[in-house]
C-alpha positions as CSV (number, residue, x, y, z in Angstrom):
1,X,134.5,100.0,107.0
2,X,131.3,102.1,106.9
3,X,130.4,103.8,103.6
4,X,130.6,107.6,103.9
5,X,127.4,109.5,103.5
6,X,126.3,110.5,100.4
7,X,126.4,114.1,100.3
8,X,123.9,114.8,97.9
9,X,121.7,113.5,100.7
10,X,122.5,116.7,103.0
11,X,120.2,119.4,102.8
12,X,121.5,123.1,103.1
13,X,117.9,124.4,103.3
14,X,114.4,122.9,105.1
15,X,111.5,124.5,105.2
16,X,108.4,123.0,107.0
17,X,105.5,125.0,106.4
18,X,102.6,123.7,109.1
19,X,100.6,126.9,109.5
20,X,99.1,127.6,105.8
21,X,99.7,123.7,104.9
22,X,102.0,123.7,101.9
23,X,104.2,120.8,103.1
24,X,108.2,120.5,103.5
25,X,110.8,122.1,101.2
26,X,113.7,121.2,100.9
27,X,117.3,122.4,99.1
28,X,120.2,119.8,98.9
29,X,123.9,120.6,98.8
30,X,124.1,119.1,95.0
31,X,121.1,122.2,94.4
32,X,117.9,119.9,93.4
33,X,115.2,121.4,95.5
34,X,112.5,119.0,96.2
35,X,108.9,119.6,97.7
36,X,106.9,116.9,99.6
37,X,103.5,117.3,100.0
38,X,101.8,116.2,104.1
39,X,100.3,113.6,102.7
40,X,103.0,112.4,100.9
41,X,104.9,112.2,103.6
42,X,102.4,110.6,105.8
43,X,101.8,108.0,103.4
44,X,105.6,107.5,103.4
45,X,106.0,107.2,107.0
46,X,109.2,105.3,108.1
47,X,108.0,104.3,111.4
48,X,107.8,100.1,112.0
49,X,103.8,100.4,112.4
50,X,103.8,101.8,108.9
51,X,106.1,99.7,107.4
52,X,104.7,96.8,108.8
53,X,101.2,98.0,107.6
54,X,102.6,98.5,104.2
55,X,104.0,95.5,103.9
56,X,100.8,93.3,105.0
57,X,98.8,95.9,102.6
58,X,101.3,94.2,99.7
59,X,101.0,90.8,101.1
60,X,97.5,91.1,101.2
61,X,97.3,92.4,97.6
62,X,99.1,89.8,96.1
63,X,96.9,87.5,97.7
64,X,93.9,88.9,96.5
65,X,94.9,89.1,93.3
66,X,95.7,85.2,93.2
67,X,92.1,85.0,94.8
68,X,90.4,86.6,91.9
69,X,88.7,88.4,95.5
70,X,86.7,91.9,95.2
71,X,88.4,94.6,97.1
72,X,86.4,96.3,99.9
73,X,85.2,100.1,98.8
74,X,87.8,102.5,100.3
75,X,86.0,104.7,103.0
76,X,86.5,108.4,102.7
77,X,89.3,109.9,104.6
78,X,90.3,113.4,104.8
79,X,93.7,114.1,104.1
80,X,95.9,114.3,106.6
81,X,98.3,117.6,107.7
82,X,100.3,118.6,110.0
83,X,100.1,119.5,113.2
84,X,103.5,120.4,114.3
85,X,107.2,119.7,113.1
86,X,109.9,119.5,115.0
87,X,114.0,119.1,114.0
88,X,116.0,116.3,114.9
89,X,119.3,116.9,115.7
90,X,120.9,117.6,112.1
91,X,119.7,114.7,110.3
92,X,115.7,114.5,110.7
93,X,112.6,116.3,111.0
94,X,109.6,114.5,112.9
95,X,106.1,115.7,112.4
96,X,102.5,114.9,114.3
97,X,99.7,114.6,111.6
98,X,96.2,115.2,112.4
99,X,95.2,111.6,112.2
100,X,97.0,111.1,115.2
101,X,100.8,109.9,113.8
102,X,103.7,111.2,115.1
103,X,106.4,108.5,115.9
104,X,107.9,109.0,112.2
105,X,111.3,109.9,112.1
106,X,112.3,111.4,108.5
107,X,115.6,111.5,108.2
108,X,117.0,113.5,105.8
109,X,118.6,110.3,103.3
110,X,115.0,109.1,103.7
111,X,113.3,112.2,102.4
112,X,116.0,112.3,99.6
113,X,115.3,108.5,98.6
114,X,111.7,109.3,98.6
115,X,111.9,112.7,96.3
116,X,108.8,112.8,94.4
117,X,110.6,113.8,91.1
118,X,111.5,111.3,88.6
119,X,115.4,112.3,88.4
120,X,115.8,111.2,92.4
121,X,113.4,108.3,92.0
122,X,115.9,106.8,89.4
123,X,119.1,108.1,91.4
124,X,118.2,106.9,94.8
125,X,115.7,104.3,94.6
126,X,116.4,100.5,94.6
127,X,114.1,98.1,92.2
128,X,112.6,95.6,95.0
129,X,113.0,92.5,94.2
């Protein structure tokens, strides 16, 4: 039997603000208003390219480390922002960055499990083990 959704994880309010930059807002039925900045989000992309990248960026560290190896100097990038944001269906919001990305899907359970405030982070987030 599936396990109901959470509703503390359904927002009653989304706002997406792509024209002056100032990222996604979001109210949730329990009332904790979270904000997530572009970058954030980009950085936080759901999409199997990113978390594949992610997860080879970890492997790759913990490698490293156990090779006592100098990281290469990060080169500059400019942060990325939005292009365009669009709804999907009632449970997500997609968005096309100006780096080119735009196959994330955020649904609206992810964005809750990734609030950037430390209340959510210790309500929603799993230790990985």
């Amino acid at each position: 039997m599936p396990t109901p959704p959470d509703p503390r994880k359904k927002p009653t309010s989304v706002k997406i603000h792509v024209s002056n930059g100032a990222g996604v807002d979001v109210t949730w039925a329990d009332g904790h208003a979270s904000h997530y900045e572009f970058a954030y989000l980009r950085d936080e992309c759901p999409c199997a390219t990113c978390n594949d990248a992610r997860e080879k960026k970890a492997f790759i560290g913990e490698m490293g480390s156990a090779l006592k190896s100098s990281p290469a100097l990060p080169m500059f990038k400019p942060k990325p922002r939005a292009q365009a944001a669009t709804q999907v269906g009632n449970y997500a919001i997609q968005i096309s960055f100006t780096d080119g990305h735009s196959t994330g899907i955020y649904s609206y359970d992810h964005l809750r499990n990734i609030c950037p405030c430390a209340e959510c982070a210790k309500a929603f987030r799993t230790v990985a083990h």
